[in-house]
N, C-alpha and C positions, 0 to 999 in steps of 0.2 A: 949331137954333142953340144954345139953352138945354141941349140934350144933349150937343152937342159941345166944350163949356166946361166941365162936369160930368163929362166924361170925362177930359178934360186936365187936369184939377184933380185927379181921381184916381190919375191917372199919375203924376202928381209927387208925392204923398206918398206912393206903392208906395214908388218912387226913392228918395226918405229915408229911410224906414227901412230898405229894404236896403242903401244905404249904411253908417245908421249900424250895422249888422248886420256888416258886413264889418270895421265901423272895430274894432268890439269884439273881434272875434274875433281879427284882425292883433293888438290889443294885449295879450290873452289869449295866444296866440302868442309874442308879443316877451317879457312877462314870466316866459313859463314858461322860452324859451329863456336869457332871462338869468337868472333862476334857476337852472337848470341850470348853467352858464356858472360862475357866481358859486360853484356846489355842488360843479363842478369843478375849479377854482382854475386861475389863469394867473396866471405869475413872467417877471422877464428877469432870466439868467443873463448877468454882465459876465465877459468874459474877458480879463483884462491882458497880452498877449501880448508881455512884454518878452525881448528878446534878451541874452546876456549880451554879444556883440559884433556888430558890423553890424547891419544894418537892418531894420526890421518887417518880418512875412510881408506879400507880395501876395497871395497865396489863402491861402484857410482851409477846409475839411472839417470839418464836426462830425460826429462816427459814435452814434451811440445803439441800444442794444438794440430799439427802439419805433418800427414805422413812423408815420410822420405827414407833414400836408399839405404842409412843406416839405422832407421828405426821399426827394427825385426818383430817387435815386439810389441803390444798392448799392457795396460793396466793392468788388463784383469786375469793373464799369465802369473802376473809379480804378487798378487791380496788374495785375501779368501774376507768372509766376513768377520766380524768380530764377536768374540763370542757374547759381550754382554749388549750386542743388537744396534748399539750407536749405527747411525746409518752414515756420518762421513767419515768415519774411523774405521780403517782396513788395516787384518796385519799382514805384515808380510809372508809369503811362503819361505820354508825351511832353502826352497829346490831356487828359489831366485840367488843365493850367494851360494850353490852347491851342496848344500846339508842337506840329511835326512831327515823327515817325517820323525820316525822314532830317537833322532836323538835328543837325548835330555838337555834344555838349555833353561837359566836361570832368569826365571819372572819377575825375580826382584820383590821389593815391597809393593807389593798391590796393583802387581803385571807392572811396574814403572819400566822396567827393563828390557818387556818386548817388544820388538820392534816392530811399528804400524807406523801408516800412512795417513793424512790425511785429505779427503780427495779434495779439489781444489772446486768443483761444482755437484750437479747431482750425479749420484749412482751410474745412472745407467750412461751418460752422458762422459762422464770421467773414467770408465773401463774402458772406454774404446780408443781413450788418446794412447799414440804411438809414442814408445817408449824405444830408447838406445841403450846397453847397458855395457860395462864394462869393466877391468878388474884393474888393481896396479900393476902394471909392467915393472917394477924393480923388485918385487916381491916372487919368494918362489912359491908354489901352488901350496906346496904343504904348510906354511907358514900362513898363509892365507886363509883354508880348512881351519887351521887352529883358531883363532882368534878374527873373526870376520866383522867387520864393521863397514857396513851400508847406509847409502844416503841416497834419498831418492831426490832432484830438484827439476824444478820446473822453470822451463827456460820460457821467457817472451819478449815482443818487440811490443811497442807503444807507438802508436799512430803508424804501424804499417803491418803486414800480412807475417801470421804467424811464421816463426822460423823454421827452414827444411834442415836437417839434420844431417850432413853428408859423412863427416868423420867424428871419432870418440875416442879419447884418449888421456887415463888418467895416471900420472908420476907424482908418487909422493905428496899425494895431498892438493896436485896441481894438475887440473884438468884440462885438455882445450876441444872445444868443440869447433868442427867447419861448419857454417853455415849456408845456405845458397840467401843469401841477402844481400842486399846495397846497407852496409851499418852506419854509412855516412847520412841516411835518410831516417835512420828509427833511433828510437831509445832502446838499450838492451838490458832486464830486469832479472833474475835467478834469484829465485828464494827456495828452501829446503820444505818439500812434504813429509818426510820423515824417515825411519827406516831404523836404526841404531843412532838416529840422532833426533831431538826434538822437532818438529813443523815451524818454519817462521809464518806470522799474520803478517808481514809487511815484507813488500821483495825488495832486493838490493841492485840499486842501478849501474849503469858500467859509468866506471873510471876512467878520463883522458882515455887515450889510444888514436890509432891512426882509423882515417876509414875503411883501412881493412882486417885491424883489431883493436877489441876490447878486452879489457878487464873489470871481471867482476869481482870485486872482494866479499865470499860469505861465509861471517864467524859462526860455524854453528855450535850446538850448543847437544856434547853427547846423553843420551839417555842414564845409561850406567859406566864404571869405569871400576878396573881391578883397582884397591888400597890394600898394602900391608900394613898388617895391628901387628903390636908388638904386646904379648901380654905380660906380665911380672909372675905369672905360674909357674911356667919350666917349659919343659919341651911338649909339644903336641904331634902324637903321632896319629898315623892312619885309625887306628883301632880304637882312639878316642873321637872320632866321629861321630860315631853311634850316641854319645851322652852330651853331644856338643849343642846348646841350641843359640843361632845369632840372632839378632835382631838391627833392624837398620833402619830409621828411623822410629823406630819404634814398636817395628812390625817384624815376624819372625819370618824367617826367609829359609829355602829350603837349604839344607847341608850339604847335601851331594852333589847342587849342581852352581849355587851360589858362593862356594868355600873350594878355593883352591889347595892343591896338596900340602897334606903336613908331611913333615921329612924328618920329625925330631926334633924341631927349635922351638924358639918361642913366635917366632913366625910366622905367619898367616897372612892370606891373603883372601880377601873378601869383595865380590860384585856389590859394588856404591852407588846407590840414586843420586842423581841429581835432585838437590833440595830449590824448592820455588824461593822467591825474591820476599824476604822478610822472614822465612820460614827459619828453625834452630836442625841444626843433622845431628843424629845421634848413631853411636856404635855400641853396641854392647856383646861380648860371650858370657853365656853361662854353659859352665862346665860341671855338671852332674858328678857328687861325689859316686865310689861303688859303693865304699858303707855307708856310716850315717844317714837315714835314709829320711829323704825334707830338708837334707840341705843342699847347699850348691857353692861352687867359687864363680863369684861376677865377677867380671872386666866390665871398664865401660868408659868413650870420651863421648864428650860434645864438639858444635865446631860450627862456626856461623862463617854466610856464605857458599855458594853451592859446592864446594869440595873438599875435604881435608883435605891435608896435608899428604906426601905420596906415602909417606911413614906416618903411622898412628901412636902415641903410646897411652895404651892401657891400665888405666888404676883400679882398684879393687871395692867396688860400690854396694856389697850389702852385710849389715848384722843383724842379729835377732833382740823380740824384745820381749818382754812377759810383762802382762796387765793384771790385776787383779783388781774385779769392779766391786762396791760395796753392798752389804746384802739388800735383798727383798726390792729394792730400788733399780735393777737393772734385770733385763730379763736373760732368762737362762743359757740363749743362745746368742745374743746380743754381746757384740767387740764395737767398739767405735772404730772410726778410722783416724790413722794417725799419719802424722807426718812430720819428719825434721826439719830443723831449723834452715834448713842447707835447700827444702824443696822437696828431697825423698819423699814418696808417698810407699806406706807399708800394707802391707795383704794380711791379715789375722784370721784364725782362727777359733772357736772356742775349745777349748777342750776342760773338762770337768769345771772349775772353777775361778779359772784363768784364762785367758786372752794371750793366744801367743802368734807375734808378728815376727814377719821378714821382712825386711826393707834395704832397697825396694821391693815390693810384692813380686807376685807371677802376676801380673796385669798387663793389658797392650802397651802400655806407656811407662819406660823405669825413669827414672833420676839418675842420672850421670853421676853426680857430683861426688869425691873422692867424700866416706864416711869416716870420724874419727871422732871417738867422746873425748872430751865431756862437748854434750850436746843437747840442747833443746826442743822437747818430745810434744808435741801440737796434737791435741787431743781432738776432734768434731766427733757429732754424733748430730741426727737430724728427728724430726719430728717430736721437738720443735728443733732446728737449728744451733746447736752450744759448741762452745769450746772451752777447752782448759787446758795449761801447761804445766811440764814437771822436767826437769834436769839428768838427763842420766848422764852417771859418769864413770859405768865402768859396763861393759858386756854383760851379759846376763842380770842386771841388779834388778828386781822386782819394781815396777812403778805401782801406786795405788792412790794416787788422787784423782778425783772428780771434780765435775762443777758443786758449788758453792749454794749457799743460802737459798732464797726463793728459787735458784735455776735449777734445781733436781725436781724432774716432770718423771711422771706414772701415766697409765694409758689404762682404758676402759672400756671395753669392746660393747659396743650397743649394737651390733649387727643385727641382732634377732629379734632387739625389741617390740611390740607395737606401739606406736606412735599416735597413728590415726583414725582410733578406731572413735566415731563421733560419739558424744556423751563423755569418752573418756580418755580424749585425745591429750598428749605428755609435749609440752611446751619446752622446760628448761629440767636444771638441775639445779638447785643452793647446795653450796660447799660448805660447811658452818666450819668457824673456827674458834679456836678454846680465848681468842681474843675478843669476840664476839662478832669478827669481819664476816658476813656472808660473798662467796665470789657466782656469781651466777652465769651459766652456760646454757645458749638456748641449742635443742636438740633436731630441730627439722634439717635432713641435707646430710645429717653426720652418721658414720659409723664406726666412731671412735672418740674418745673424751681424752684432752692431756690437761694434767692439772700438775701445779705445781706445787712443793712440799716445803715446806719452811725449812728442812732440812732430811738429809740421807735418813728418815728410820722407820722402821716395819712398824710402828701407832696406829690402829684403826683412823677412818675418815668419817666423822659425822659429815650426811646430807641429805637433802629433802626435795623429794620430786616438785614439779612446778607443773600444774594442768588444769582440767578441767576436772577432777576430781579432789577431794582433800585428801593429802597422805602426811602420816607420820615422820615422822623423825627417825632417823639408822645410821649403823655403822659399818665401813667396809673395810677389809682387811688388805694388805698390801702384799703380795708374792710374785717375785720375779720380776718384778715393775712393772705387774697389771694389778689395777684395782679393782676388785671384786667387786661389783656394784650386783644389789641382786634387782633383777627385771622390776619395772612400776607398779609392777598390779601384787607385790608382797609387801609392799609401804602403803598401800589403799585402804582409806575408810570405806566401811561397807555399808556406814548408816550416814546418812547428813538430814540437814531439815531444812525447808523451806517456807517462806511463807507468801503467800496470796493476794491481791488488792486490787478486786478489779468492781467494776462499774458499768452497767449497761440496763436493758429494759426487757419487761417481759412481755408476753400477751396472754390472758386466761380466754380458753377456748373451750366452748359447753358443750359436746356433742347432746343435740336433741333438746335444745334449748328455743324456743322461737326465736321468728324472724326479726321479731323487732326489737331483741336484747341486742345492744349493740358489744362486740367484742372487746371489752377493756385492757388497754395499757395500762402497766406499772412502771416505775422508775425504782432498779435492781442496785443493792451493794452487797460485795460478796469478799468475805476475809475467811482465811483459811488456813491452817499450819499443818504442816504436814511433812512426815517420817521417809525416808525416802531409802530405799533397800537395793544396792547396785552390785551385781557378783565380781567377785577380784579378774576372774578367770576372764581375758581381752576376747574369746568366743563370742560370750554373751554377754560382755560389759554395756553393748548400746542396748539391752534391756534394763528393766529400772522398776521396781514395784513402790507405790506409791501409799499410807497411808494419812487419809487427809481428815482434820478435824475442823469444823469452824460452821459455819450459818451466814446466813443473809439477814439483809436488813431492807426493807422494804414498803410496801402499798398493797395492799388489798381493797375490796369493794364489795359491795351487795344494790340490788336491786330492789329499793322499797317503795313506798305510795307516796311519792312525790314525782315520781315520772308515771305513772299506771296509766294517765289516759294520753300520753304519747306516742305519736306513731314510731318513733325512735326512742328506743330508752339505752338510758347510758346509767351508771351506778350513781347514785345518789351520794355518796360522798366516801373519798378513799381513807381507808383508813392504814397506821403504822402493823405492821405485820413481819412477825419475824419465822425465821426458818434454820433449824437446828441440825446439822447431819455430818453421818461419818462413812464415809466415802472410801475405801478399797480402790485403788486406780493400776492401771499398768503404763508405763512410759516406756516410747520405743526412738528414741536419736534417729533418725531418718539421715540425714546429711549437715552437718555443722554451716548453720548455728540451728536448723531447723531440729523439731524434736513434734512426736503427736502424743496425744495421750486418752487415754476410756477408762471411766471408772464410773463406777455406779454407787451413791451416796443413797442411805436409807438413815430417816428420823421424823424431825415432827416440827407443824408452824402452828402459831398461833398470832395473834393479836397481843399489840405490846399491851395496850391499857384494858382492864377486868371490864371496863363499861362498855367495850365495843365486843365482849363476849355474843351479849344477843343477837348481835347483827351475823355473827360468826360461829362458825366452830373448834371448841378450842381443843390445842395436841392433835392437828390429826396428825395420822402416821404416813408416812409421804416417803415415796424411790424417785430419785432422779437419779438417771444415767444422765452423763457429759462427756465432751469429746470438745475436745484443746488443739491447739497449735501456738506452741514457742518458737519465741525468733530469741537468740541469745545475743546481748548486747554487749554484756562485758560476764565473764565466766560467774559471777556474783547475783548478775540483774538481767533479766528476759522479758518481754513484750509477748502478752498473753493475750489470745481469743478464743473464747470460751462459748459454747454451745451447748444449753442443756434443757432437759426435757423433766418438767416435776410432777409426777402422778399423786394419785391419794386426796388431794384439796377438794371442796366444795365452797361453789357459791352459795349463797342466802338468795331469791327471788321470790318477789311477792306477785303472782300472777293471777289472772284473771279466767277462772274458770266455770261455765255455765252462769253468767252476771256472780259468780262470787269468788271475790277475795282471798286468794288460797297462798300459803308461805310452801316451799317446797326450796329441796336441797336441792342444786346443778350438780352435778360430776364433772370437777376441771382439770382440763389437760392445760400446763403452763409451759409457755414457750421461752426460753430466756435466750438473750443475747448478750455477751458480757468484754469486755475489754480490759485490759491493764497490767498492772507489774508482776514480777515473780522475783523475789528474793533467793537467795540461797545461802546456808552459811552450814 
C-alpha cells in the first residue's frame, strides 16, 4: 500500500515537469517565431479605389511578382487570349467574377466594354505571376451577379523584394492588402491592369502612413457605365426592341445586351464607352417606323469629356430632302453629298429622276445636332471637287441648284482606248470652243477626261485628237454627264504626205570589169514626196504603205583614152547625172521614235546636159530597192538613213583588146548611202 502511493506520487511530479518542459519549449517556440515575424516585417497596403464616374469595383485582383499564402491563383486562370491576336492584351474570363461562358454581355462600341487586361511584361512570363482575388464584403452575392465590375491592379515595392500577399480584403471601393514587408524600407506603387476598368501606364505611389501602413490612392478610369436617355417619342416597350437601333459613339451597339429594360416610359438606359481625351461622345436611337417604310424617328445628344451626364435628353436629328439634278450634265445614278449648315451629313439615293436624302444618313457617323428649317443645304460632289448651296425652308420642298458657270465638269471614259500603238501613238485632246479658246488635255496615265462646260447644257463638244497622226475635227454629244467622245482612230487621216531630203554617196560597181578599172565614187542628192496610206484600225495602224515620187541628182563617169595606158584607171571625168523614179514602199513603226521601211523604186537616169549623151546612155530603165531607218525628232521632222541598191545602169569603158581599142558597155550595180530629213504634213 506504502508503495503504491510512493509510486503515484512519483508519477505525478514526472507529469510536471514534462509539462513544464513542453510549456518552455512552446514559448521558446513562439518567441522565436515572433521574432522572426517581427524581423520580417508585416504592413497593410490601403487601396483607395475611386472611380472617376460610376460605381466601386465588385471584384478586386491584386497581381504581385511574389508567391504567397493568399495568392491562390495565377494570371493565366483570370485571361484567355484576345481575339484580334494583340499579344499584351488579355481578356478576362467570364468564370473569374462568377459568370458564365454563354452569357450575353455588352461589347460595346468596338469591344470598348470588354473587359481585358493588360499584361505588365511578356506572355509567358506574366501568366505565371500570383494573383489574390477577392469580392465586396458589404454587397450581397446576387447583387454582385447582377452588375459586376472588376479590376485587376498590380501591386510593387521599389528598391526592395517583391511584396508577399498574406490577406485580401475589399469594402466599398476600399481595399486593404497585408503584406509580409518592412514598408518602412520600400516604396509602395499599385497601378490598375485592367478588367472593367481602363490599364494605367503610370503606377501610383503610397501616401504618408505609418511604417506599418500605406495608402494608395488609384482613380481609375471605368471602361463602360449604364446612362439613361430620356427620348421626346413616348413610351418604349419591350416589343419595340426589335426595330430599336443605338449607336454610341457613332457605332451601333448590340440591343439585347447594351440596352437595359423598357418598361413603357420614355426611359432607357444604355451601356456608355468612355470617350478618349479631346475626343466628342455621341448618343443616338433610331426607332424604325412599322409603316412608312425608309423612314425612321432619330434621338440623338452630344457631350464632351468622357461622360454624360447620368440623365441624357434626347432631341430629334433627322428630315428628308429631295434633289433634282439638271439634265444630260449629271449622270444617271449620280446624288451629290450633302450636308447642313448645322454639320449633318445626309445619305441619298437616286431614284428615277431625283436624289432623295435623309439626314443624318444610315452612315457610321450621324450629326447630333437638333434639325429645324429654314436651313442651309451644302451641296459637294467630287471628281473634280465642287460645292454649292441652296436654302430650304420648309420639309419636303424640292432643291434644284447646281454649281455655276465654268464649274459644271462632264467625264469621258477613255479606258479602252489605244494610246501606244507606235506610228500612231494619241498624245492629248483640243477642246475647241465657239470662242475660239482651244483647252488641251494630255492623255498618257489617264482613264477618264473631266472637262468643264461654260454652262449646264446637252450642246455637242467640238475636239481634236493631238498625236502622231493627223485627225480631223468632231463633235460629241453629252448624256448623263459622260461625254461621248468616239475612240482616235474615227477622227484619223488615212492619207498624209511626206517629203524627203537626204544626201549621201554612191559606188558603181561592174561585175566582170577588169582589174585595173578602178571602182568609182559618186556624190548622191535625193528629194522625194511621197503619199503615205496608214489604216484607222489601232491592229494595224503601226503598218504604213508608202507611195514615193522624186529622183536624185547626181555624178556619173565613163572610162575613156585618157587613162588607157594606166596601170589604175579611174573615170576620166564625172559628169551631172540625174535619176527619175517611183517607188512603192511599205513602213512598219518598230518602237517610238524608231520606224523601218522597203520599197522598191523603178524609172530611169540619164545625163543632165545632151553633150555628155555620148559618153553615156540615155533613159535607162533602172529598179532600185531601198531600206530606211527613221529616228523621229519631233512628230513633223525624222532623221533618215537610207540604203539603196540601183540596177539597170551602164558604164561607157574604152578598153584595150588584142592591141586594139574597143568602147564596150559595163553592167553596173550602184551602191548608195544616203542620210537626212523626212518631213511630214
Amino acid at each position: 500500500m506504502s508503495d503504491t502511493a510512493d509510486n503515484l506520487q512519483v508519477r505525478r511530479q514526472c507529469r510536471c515537469v514534462y509539462m513544464f518542459f513542453v510549456t518552455m519549449v512552446g514559448l521558446v517556440v513562439w518567441l522565436a517565431a515572433d521574432t522572426a515575424h517581427a524581423a520580417r516585417g508585416f504592413g497593410v497596403v490601403t487601396l483607395d479605389l475611386r472611380p472617376e464616374a460610376g460605381e466601386v469595383p465588385t471584384h478586386l485582383c491584386v497581381v504581385s511578382q511574389a508567391p504567397g499564402p493568399r495568392a491562390r491563383k495565377t494570371l493565366k486562370d483570370l485571361v484567355v487570349a484576345n481575339a484580334s491576336g494583340e499579344v499584351s492584351s488579355w481578356q478576362l474570363r467570364p468564370e473569374a467574377w462568377g459568370g458564365r461562358p454563354e452569357q450575353q454581355s455588352c461589347a460595346g462600341p468596338g469591344g470598348q466594354c470588354v473587359p481585358q487586361v493588360e499584361l505588365p511584361a511578356s506572355a509567358e512570363r506574366a501568366l505565371s505571376l500570383p494573383v489574390a482575388c477577392t469580392t465586396d464584403a458589404l454587397l450581397p452575392a446576387d447583387v454582385i451577379a447582377l452588375k459586376p465590375r472588376m479590376v485587376v491592379m498590380m501591386l510593387d515595392h521599389l528598391e526592395g523584394s517583391p511584396p508577399i500577399i498574406e490577406s485580401l480584403k475589399l469594402t466599398g471601393g476600399v481595399a486593404t492588402v497585408g503584406v509580409e514587408a518592412d514598408l518602412q524600407r520600400v516604396v509602395v506603387t499599385a497601378r490598375s491592369l485592367g478588367g472593367h476598368y481602363l490599364p494605367q501606364r503610370r503606377s501610383q505611389r503610397a501616401e504618408g502612413g505609418s511604417s506599418e501602413n500605406k495608402l494608395v490612392v488609384v482613380p481609375l478610369q471605368p471602361r463602360c457605365q449604364w446612362v439613361d436617355l430620356n427620348t421626346p417619342y413616348g413610351r418604349l416597350r419591350e416589343r419595340d426592341r426589335g426595330r430599336l437601333d443605338v449607336y454610341v459613339h457613332g457605332e451601333q451597339v448590340d440591343t439585347q445586351a447594351c440596352v437595359g429594360p423598357m418598361r413603357g416610359t420614355s426611359r432607357v438606359a444604355v451601356r456608355v464607352a468612355r470617350v478618349g481625351a479631346g475626343e466628342p461622345g455621341s448618343l443616338e436611337l433610331d426607332l424604325r417606323a412599322d409603316k412608312h417604310a425608309g423612314e425612321s424617328a432619330r434621338f440623338g445628344s452630344s457631350y464632351s469629356g468622357p461622360w454624360p451626364a447620368k440623365m441624357v435628353q434626347l432631341h430629334a436629328t433627322q428630315i428628308p430632302l429631295v434633289w433634282r439634278p439638271p439634265a444630260c450634265v449629271v449622270a444617271d445614278d449620280f446624288c451629290p453629298r450633302v450636308t447642313l449648315e448645322t454639320g449633318v451629313t445626309c445619305s441619298g439615293r437616286r431614284v428615277a429622276d431625283a436624289c432623295h436624302y435623309t439626314c443624318p444618313g444610315e452612315t457610321d457617323q450621324h450629326s447630333l445636332d437638333a434639325i429645324s428649317p429654314p436651313l442651309t443645304v451644302h451641296f459637294e460632289k467630287q471628281n473634280p471637287g465642287q460645292r454649292w448651296s441652296e436654302i430650304l425652308t420648309r420639309v419636303g420642298q424640292p432643291l434644284t441648284s447646281y454649281v455655276t458657270g465654268d464649274k459644271v465638269y462632264v467625264h469621258a471614259d477613255i479606258s479602252s482606248w489605244k494610246l501606244n500603238v507606235p506610228g500612231a501613238r494619241v498624245e492629248g485632246i483640243e477642246f475647241l470652243g465657239d470662242d475660239g479658246s482651244v483647252r488641251r488635255f494630255p492623255l498618257h496615265g489617264r482613264e477618264e477626261i473631266e472637262l468643264a462646260l461654260p454652262e449646264a447644257s446637252c450642246g455637242p463638244v467640238r475636239y481634236r485628237m493631238v498625236g502622231d497622226r493627223k485627225y480631223v475635227e468632231r463633235t460629241a454629244e453629252i448624256r448623263g454627264g459622260q461625254l461621248l467622245l468616239a475612240p482616235p482612230e474615227d477622227s484619223t487621216r488615212v492619207l498624209t504626205f511626206n517629203l524627203s531630203l537626204l544626201q549621201g554617196g554612191s559606188w558603181a560597181l561592174s561585175p566582170g570589169a577588169p582589174d585595173e578599172l578602178k571602182t568609182p565614187a559618186y556624190f548622191l542628192g535625193l528629194a522625194q514626196v511621197a503619199a503615205n496610206f496608214r489604216p484607222k484600225n489601232p491592229k494595224y495602224a503601226r503598218l504604213s504603205g508608202e507611195l514615193r515620187l522624186g529622183g536624185s541628182i547626181g555624178q556619173w563617169g565613163y572610162f575613156g583614152d585618157e587613162t588607157l595606158t594606166e596601170e589604175v584607171r579611174r573615170v576620166d571625168r564625172k559628169l551631172a547625172w540625174v535619176r527619175f523614179l517611183f517607188e512603192p514602199a511599205l513602213v512598219v513603226d518598230v518602237v517610238h521614235p524608231v520606224a523601218l521601211s522597203f520599197g522598191v523604186g523603178i524609172g530611169a537616169s540619164w545625163p543632165i546636159r545632151v553633150a555628155d549623151v555620148e559618153f553615156t546612155n540615155r533613159f535607162s530603165l533602172i529598179v532600185a530597192p531601198s531600206l530606211d531607218a527613221r529616228f523621229a525628232i519631233r512628230k513633223w521632222i525624222s532623221l533618215m538613213v537610207r540604203g539603196q541598191v540601183i540596177l539597170g545602169e551602164r558604164t561607157q569603158a574604152t578598153l584595150v583588146e588584142d592591141t586594139v581599142a574597143v568602147r564596150r558597155e559595163l553592167s553596173t550595180v550602184t551602191l548608195a548611202g544616203l542620210y537626212g530629213l523626212l518631213f511630214s504634213f
